[in-house]
C-alpha positions in Angstrom: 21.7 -5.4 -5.1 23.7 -2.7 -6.4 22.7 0.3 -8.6 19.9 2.7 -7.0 19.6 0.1 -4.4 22.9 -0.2 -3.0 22.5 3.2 -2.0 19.7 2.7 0.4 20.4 -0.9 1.5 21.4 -0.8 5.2 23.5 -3.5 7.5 21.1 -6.1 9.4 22.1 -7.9 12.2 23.7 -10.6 10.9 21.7 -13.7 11.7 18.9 -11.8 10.1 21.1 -11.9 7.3 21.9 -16.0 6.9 18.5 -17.0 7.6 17.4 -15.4 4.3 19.5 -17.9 2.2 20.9 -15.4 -0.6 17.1 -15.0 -2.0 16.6 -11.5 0.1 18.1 -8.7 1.3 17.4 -7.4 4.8 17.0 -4.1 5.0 17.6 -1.6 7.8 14.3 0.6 8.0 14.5 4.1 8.9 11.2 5.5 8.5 7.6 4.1 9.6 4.4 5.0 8.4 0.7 3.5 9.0 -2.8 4.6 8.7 -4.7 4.5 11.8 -7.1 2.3 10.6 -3.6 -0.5 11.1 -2.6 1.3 14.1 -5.5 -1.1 15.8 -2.8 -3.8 15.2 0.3 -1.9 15.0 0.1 -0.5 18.1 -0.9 -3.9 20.1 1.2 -6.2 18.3 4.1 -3.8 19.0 3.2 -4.2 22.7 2.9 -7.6 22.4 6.4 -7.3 21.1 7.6 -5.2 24.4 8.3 -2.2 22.4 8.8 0.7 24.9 9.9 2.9 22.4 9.8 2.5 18.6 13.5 1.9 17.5 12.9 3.5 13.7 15.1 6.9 13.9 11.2 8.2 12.7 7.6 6.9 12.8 4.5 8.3 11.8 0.6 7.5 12.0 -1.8 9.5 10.2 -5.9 9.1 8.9 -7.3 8.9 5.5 -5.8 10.9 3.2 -9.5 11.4 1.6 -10.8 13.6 4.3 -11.5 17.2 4.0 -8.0 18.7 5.1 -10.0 21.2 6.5 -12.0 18.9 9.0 -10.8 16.5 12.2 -12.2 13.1 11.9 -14.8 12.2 14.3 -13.7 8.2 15.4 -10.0 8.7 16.7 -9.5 6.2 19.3 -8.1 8.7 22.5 -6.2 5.2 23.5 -4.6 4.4 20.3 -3.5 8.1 19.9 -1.9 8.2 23.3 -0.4 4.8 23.3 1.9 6.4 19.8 3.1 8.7 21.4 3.9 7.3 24.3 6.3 4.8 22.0 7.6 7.6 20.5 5.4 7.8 17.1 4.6 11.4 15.7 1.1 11.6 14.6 -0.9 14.0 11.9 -2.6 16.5 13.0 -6.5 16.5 12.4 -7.4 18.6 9.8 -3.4 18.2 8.0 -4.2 15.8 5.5 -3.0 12.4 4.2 0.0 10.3 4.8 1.4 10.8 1.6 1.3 14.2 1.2 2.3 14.8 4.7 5.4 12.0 3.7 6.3 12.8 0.8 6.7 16.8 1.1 8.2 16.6 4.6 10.2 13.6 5.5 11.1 11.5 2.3 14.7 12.1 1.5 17.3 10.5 -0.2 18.5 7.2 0.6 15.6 6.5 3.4 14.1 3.1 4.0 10.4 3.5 4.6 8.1 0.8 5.6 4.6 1.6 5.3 0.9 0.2 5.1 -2.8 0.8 5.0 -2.0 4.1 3.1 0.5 4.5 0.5 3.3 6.7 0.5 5.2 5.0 -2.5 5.6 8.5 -4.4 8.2 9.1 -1.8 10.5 7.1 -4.4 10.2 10.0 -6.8 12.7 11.4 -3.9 14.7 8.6 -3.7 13.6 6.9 -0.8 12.5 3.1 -1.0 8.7 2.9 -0.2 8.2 -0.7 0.9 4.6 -1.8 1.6 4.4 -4.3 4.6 1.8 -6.0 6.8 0.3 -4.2 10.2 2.2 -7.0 12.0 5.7 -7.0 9.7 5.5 -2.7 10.4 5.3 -3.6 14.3 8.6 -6.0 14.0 10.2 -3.2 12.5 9.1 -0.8 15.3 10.8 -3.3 18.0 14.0 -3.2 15.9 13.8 -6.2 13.3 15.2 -5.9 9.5 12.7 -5.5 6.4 13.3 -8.7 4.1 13.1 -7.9 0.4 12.9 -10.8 -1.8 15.5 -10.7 -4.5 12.9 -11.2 -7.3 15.1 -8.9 -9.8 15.6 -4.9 -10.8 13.6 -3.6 -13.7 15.2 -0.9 -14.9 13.5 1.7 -17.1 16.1 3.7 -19.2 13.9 7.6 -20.7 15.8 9.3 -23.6 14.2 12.1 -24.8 12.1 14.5 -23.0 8.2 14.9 -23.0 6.3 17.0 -25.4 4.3 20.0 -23.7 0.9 18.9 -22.1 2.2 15.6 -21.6 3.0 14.2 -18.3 4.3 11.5 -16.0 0.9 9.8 -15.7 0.7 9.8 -19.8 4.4 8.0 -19.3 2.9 5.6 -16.8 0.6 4.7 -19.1 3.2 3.7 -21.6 4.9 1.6 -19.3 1.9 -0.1 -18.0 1.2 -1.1 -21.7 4.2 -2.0 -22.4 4.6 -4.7 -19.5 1.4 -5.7 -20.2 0.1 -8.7 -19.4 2.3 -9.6 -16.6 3.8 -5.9 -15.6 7.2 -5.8 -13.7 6.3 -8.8 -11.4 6.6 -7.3 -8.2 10.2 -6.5 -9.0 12.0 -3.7 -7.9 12.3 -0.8 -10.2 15.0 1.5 -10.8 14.6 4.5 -12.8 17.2 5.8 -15.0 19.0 7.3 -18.3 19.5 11.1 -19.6 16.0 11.5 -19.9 15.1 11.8 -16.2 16.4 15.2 -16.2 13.8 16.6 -17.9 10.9 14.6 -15.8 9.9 17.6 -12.6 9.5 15.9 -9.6 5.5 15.9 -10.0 6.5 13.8 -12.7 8.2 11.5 -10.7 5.6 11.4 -8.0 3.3 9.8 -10.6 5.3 7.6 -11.6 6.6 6.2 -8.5 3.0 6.8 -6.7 1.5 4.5 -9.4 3.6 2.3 -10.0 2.0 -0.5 -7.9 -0.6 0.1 -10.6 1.6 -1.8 -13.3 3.1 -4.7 -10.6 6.2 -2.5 -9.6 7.0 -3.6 -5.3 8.8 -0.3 -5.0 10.1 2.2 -7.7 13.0 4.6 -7.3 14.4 7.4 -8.9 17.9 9.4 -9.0 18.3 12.1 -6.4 19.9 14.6 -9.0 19.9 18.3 -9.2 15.9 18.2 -10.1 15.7 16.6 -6.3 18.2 19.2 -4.8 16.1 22.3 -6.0 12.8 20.4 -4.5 14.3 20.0 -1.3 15.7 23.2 -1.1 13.1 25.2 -2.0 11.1 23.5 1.3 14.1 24.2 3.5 15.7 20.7 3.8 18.9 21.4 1.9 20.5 18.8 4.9 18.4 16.0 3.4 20.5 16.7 0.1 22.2 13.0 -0.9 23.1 12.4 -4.2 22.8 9.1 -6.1 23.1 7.9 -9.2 21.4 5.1 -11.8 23.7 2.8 -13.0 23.5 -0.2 -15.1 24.8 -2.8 -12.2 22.1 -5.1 -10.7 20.0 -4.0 -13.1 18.4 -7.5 -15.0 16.2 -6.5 -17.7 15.9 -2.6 -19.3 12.8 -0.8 -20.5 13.6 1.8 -22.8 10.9 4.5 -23.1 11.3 8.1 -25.7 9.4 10.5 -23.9 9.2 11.9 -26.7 7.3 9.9 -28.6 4.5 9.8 -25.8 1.5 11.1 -26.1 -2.1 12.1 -23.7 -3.6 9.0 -23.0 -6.5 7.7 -20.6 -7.7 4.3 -19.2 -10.2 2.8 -17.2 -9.3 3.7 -13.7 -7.2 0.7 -12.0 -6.5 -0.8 -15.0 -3.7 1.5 -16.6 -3.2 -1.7 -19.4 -6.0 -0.4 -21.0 -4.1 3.1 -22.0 -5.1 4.7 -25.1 -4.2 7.5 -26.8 -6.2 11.0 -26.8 -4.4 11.9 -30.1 -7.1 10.6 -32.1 -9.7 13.1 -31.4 -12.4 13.6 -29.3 -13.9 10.9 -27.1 -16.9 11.0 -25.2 -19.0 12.9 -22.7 -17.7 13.8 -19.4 -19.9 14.9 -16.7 -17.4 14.3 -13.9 -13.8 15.6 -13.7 -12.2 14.5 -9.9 -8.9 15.7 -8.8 -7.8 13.2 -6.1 -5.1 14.2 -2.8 -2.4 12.6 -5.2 -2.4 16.3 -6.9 0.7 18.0 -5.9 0.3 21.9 -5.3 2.1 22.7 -8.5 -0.6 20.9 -10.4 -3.6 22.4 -8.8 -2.1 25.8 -9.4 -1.6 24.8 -13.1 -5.1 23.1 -13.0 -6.3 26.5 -11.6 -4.6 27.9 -13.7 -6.0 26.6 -17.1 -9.7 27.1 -16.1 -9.1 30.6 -14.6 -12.0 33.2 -16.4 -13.7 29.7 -17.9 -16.9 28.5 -17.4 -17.9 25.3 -16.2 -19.8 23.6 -19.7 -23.2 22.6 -18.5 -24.3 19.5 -16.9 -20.2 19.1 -15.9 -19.4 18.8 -11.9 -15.8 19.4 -10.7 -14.4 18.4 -7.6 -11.6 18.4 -6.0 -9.8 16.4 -2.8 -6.6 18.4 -1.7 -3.8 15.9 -0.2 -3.2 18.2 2.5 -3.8 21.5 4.4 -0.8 23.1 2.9 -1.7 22.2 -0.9 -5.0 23.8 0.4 -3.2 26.9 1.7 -0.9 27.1 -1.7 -4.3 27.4 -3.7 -5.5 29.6 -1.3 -2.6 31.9 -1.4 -2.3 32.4 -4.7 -5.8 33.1 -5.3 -6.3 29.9 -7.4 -8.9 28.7 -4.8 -11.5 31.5 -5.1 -11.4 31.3 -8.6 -12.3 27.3 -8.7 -15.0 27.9 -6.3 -16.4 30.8 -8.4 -16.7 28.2 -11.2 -18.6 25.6 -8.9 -15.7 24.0 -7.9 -16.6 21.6 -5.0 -13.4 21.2 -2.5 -14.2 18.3 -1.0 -13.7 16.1 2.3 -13.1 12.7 0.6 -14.8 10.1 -2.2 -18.0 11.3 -3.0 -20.0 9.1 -4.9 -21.0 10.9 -8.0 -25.0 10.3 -8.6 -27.6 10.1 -11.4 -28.1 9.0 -14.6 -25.3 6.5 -15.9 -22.3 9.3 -17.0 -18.6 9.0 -17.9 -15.8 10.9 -15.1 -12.7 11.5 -15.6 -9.8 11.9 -12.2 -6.3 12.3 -12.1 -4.6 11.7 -8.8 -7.2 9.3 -7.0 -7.2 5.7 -6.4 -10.2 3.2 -7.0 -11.4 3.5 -3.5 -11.6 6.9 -3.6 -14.6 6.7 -6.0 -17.7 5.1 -4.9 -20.0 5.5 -7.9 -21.6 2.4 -9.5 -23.4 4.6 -11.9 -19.9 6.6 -12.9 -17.8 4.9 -15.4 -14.4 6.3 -14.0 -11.6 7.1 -16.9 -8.1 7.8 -15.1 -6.0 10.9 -17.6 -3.4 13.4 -16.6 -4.0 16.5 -15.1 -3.5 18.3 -18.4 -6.1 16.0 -20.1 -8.9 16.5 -17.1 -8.8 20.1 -17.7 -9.0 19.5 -21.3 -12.3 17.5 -20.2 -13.1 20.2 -17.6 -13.0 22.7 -20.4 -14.8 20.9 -23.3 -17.1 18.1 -21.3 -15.6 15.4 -23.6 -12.3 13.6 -23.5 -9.9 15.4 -25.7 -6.5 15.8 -26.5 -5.2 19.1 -24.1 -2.3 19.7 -26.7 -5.5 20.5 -29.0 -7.0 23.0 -25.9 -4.6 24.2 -23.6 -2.4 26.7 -24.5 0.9 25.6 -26.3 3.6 26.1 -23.2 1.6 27.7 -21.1 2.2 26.7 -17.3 1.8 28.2 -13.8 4.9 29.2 -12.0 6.0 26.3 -9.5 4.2 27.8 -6.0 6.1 28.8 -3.3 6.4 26.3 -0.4 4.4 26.6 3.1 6.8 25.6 5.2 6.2 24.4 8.3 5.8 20.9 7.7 6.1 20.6 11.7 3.3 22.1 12.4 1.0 19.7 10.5 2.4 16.6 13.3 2.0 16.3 16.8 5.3 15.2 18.5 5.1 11.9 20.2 6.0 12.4 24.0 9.8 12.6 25.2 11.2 9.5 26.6 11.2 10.7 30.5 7.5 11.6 30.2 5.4 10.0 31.6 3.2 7.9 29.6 -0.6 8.2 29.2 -1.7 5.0 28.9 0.5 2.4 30.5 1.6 -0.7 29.2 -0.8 -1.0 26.5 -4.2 -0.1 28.6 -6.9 -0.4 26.4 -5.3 -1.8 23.5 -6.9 -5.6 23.2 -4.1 -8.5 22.7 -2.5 -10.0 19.8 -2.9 -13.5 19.5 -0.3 -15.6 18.6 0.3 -19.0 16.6 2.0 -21.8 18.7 5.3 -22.9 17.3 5.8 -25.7 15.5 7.1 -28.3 18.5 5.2 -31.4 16.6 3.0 -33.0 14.0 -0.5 -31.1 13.9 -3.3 -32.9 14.5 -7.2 -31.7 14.5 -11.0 -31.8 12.1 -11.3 -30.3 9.0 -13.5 -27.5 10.4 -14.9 -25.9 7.3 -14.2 -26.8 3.2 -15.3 -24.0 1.4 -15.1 -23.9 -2.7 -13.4 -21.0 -5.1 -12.8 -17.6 -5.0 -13.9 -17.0 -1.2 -12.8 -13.5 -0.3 -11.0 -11.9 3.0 -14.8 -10.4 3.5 -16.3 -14.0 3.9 -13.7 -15.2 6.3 -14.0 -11.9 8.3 -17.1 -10.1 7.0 -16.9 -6.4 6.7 -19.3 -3.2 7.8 -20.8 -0.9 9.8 -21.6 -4.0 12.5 -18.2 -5.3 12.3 -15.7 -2.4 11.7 -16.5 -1.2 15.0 -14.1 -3.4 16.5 -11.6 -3.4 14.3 -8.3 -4.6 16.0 -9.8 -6.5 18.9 -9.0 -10.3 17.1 -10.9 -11.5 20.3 -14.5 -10.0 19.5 -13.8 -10.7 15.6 -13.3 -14.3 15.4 -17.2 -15.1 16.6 -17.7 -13.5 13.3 -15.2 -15.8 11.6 -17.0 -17.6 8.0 -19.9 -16.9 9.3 -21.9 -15.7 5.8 -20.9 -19.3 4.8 -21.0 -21.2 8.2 -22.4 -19.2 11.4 -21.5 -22.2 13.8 -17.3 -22.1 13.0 -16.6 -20.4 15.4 -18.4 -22.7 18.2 -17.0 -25.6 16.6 -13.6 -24.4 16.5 -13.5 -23.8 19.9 -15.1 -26.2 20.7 -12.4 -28.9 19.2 -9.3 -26.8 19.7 -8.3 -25.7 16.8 -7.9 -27.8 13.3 -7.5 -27.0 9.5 -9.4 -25.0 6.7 -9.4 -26.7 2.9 -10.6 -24.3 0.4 -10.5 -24.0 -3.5 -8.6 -21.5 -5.7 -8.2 -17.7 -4.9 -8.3 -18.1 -1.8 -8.6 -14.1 0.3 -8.3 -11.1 -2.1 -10.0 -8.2 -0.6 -9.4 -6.1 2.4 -9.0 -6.6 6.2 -6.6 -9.7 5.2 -4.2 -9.4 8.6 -7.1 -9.7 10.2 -9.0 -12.2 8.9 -5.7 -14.5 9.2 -5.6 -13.2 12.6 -9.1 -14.5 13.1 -8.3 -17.8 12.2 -5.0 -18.1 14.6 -7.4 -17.3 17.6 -9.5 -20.3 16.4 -6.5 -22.2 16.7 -6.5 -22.6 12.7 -3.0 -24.5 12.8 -3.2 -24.6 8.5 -5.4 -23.4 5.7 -4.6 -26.0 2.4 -6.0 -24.6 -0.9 -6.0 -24.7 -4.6 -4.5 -21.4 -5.0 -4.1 -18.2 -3.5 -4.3 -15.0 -3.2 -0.1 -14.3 -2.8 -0.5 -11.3 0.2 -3.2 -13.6 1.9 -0.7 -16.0 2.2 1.9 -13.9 3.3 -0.7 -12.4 6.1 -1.8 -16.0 7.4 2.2 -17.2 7.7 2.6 -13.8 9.3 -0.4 -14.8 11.4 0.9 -18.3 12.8 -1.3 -20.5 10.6 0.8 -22.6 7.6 -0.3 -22.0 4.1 -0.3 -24.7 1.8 -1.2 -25.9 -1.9 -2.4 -29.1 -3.1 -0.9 -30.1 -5.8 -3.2 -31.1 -7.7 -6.5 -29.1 -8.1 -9.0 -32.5 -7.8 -7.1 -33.2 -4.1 -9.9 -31.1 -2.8 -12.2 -34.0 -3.3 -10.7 -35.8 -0.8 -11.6 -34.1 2.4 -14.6 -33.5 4.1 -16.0 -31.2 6.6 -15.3 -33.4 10.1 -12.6 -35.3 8.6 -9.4 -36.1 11.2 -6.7 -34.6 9.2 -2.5 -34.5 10.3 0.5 -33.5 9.3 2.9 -36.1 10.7 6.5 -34.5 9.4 6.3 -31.5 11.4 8.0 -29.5 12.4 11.6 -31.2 10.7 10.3 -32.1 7.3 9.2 -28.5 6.6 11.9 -27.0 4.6 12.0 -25.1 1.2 11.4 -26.8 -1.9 10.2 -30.0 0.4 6.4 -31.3 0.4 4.1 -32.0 3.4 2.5 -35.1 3.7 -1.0 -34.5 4.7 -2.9 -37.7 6.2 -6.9 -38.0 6.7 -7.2 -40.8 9.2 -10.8 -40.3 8.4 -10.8 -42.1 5.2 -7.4 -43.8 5.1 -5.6 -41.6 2.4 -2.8 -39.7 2.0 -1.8 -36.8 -0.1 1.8 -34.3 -0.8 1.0 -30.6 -0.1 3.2 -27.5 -1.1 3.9 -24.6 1.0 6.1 -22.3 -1.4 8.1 -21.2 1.7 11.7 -19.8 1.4 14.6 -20.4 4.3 13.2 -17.4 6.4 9.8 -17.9 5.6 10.4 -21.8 7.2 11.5 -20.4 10.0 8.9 -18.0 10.2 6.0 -21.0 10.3 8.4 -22.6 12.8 8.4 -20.2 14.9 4.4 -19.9 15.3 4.1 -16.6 13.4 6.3 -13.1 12.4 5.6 -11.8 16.1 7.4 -14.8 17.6 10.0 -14.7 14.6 10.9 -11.4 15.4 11.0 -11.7 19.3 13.7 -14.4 18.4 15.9 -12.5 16.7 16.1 -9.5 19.2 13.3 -7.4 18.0 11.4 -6.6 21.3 12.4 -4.7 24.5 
């Protein structure tokens, strides 16, 4: 790992560091960041772990960033708030805004190593700090002191000559790259950006491109910190977060070369930036929705601002707009910009608002899929330039052929004060408000691997089930979120209500299922679910590759048959084993999987590298990491 990398990797204790076989790179993490919504497991698996105090030099829990910046959610759990601070985690003030912008504009710096998850702050590699996403429970290992592992799947490097024509900008570039990986993207790579062109990229630019690149099947995606990154940090008063590094051509395995200037406006259906086309070719059609989403930095609402100032909304065209934070609010505020957009009808909204009646077309720049509910909306994702463009005209349209050649809003002064928007956590001699853990519910735990596993074939369930049929999702469920204990009586139960009894009932035993097995939401807690039934293994057809992460993570083995017609040979009540545990797992090595019911035999995969072995050995990550020194 040299390059970009190099420059952020860290030392790892060095056990941590033979266990993962040459195929990863453990990674020291500096920076922690999690959504309250996976501070329900965060916080109770850290516990579970002994944490006293989180051993990240900086962690940090925060809500949805789709709230009203303005307003202080209603549901914060007092407990779960006081039980962060007490191990030493900062939180966001109600009413500041999202993670991301709260990240990004505060804390990311050059040459960090931040582990998030349940709320991306991945535009923190525009900065030039690695943005990994990670499980609830993998974020809590890392609070008690363990290394992040980072498979070494290969660096993408993306070389820009050139710089961008006016009115084009890094989401149009985005686009470009997502169609030019397409169909298979970057593979979950790492991605390194580089070559002279980067210069002339603003750091907007680069928050795009780093905050979408997920988007187009990037794991994490970093950028220079160059003189472009110096001013940026300087201008918010963190000229000691100043680190220089450079791109280089080492480590790299395959380049993307991209002329920025030979990119032009483009849009696509939002999610999907594969399906990019350009706006050069004229006008497209209707808009009656133009979202800007809390990815919009402050500089672009003042240009966006900017460009409708003294315009008129055309009729029959709604604009709203979800600032990231408070102090993106404030800029607008400051400099005017905000009166004018709420002259024009501007709605400044709290988070996703479901746009209604008749069947329409929207356009957003800055907002994700889940912040737009609509079913009657067909969403159209376009820079900022090209949604004032639609905001101006009502149609899609090429803003080289409305806005004005160069024009551009100064970049806005910075609020600082950062500080202000996070609540401290409380000083080690304080004394804590909850105790150890009170009112948090438990983590359960898988049982290490100390034999072969024996036990029914509980349920066999066919193709494509989702996380939101092995743990249904809701208003009557969401409620208790986190407690595993209260969930698992809700385990399958859309496609078998009497699991759970059974499964307690016998102790435990195995799932078979078909292919694409648990995409969707909730999926630590769903595998969670299952470990409390005493789930020991889950074999299907296929998966869904972060499902399987969460359910080795979990304590329950996930396995493959290998071959999709295997499925046919268990049954619902079937006495199944696996005689060769726990020795004959290793990587690269099948399972044997017995049904004493019928007298057969079969080879199962499990896809597991050297750590990931010892992972399943060792009954889940929570036990893994309590091995290798990562608890109190």
């Amino acid at each position: 790992m040299r390059g970009l990398l190099a420059a952020v990797r860290h030392a790892a204790a060095d056990r941590a560091v033979a266990e993962s076989d040459g195929h990863e790179h453990a990674l020291r993490v500096d920076h922690a960041v999690f959504a309250e919504g996976g501070a329900r497991l965060v916080l109770p698996a850290a516990r579970t772990l002994g944490v006293a105090r989180a051993r990240t030099a900086f962690a940090l829990m925060g809500g949805d960033a789709r709230r009203l910046p303005a307003s202080a959610p209603a549901s914060r759990s007092a407990e779960t708030l006081a039980a962060a601070r007490d191990i030493g985690i900062h939180l966001v003030r109600p009413g500041s805004g999202g993670l991301e912008a709260i990240y990004v504009d505060g804390y990311a710096a050059p040459g960090r190593v931040v582990a998030w998850a349940g709320e991306s702050v991945a535009a923190a590699g525009a900065i030039g700090t690695l943005a990994l996403e990670r499980g609830e429970l993998e974020l809590a290992a890392i609070l008690a002191g363990a290394p992040c592992f980072v498979r070494d799947d290969g660096v993408l490097g993306i070389r820009f000559i050139g710089s961008p024509a006016t009115h084009v900008t890094g989401q149009d570039v985005a686009f470009d790259i997502a169609r030019r990986l397409a169909p298979g993207g970057a593979g979950r790579r790492l991605v390194e950006f580089g070559g002279a062109g980067v210069t002339s990229l603003s750091i907007t630019d680069r928050m795009i491109l780093a905050g979408t690149s997920a988007e187009w099947g990037a794991a994490a995606a970093l950028f220079p910190a160059d003189d472009v990154t110096r001013a940026w940090l300087e201008s918010r008063g963190r000229r000691s977060d100043w680190r220089k590094s450079e791109a280089g051509d080492g480590g790299v395995d395959e380049w993307l070369e991209i002329d920025l200037g030979q990119v032009e406006p483009q849009f696509a259906e939002l999610g999907r930036p594969e399906t990019a086309r350009s706006l050069s070719e004229g006008t497209g059609p209707d808009v009656r929705h133009v979202h800007i989403g809390p990815g919009a930095t402050a500089a672009e609402l003042l240009r966006f601002a900017h460009w409708l100032k003294g315009r008129e909304l055309p009729s029959g065209v709604t604009l709203t707009i979800v600032p990231g934070s408070r102090e993106r609010l404030e800029t607008l505020e400051r400099a005017g910009a905000l009166r004018d957009l709420v002259a024009q009808g501007t709605a400044i909204e709290s988070a996703k608002r479901a746009a209604v009646g008749e069947t329409a077309t929207g356009i957003c720049c800055g907002a994700r899929p889940a912040d737009l509910e609509a079913t009657r909306v067909r969403w159209w994702a376009a820079s900022l330039e090209s949604c004032a463009a639609a905001a101006r005209t009502g149609r899609l349209s090429d803003p080289r052929r409305v806005l004005r050649a160069g024009s551009r809003a100064a970049e806005p002064e910075f609020l600082v004060g950062g500080e202000a928007r996070v609540l401290a956590p409380r000083g080690e001699n304080d004394s804590p408000a909850t105790g150890e853990g009170a009112g948090l519910p438990a983590v359960p735990m898988g049982e290490a691997l100390a034999g072969p596993a024996r036990g029914p074939v509980l349920l066999r369930c066919g193709d494509g089930v989702p996380t939101e049929q092995i743990l249904p999702w809701g208003a009557r469920i969401a409620p208790l979120a986190g407690d595993i204990g209260a969930l698992r009586a809700h385990a399958f139960e859309s496609l078998d209500p009497d699991f759970c009894r059974r499964a307690l009932a016998a102790g435990g035993g195995f799932v078979v299922a078909g292919a694409g097995l648990g995409r969707g939401p909730q999926g630590q807690q769903a595998a969670l679910v299952l470990v409390a039934l005493g789930v020991r293994a889950v074999i299907a057809r296929s998966w869904e590759p972060g499902f399987r992460r969460l359910l080795l993570d979990a304590g329950s083995l996930p396995l493959t048959f290998g071959r999709a017609a295997d499925l046919e040979a268990f049954a619902a009540g079937d006495e199944v084993e696996l005689p060769t545990l726990p020795h004959g797992l290793e990587p690269g090595r099948p399972l044997v999987v017995r049904n004493l019911t019928r007298g057969s035999q079969l080879d199962v995969r499990h896809e597991l590298d050297a750590r990931a072995v010892a992972v399943a050995r060792s009954g889940g990550l929570l036990r893994y990491a309590a091995g290798l020194g990562g608890g109190a």
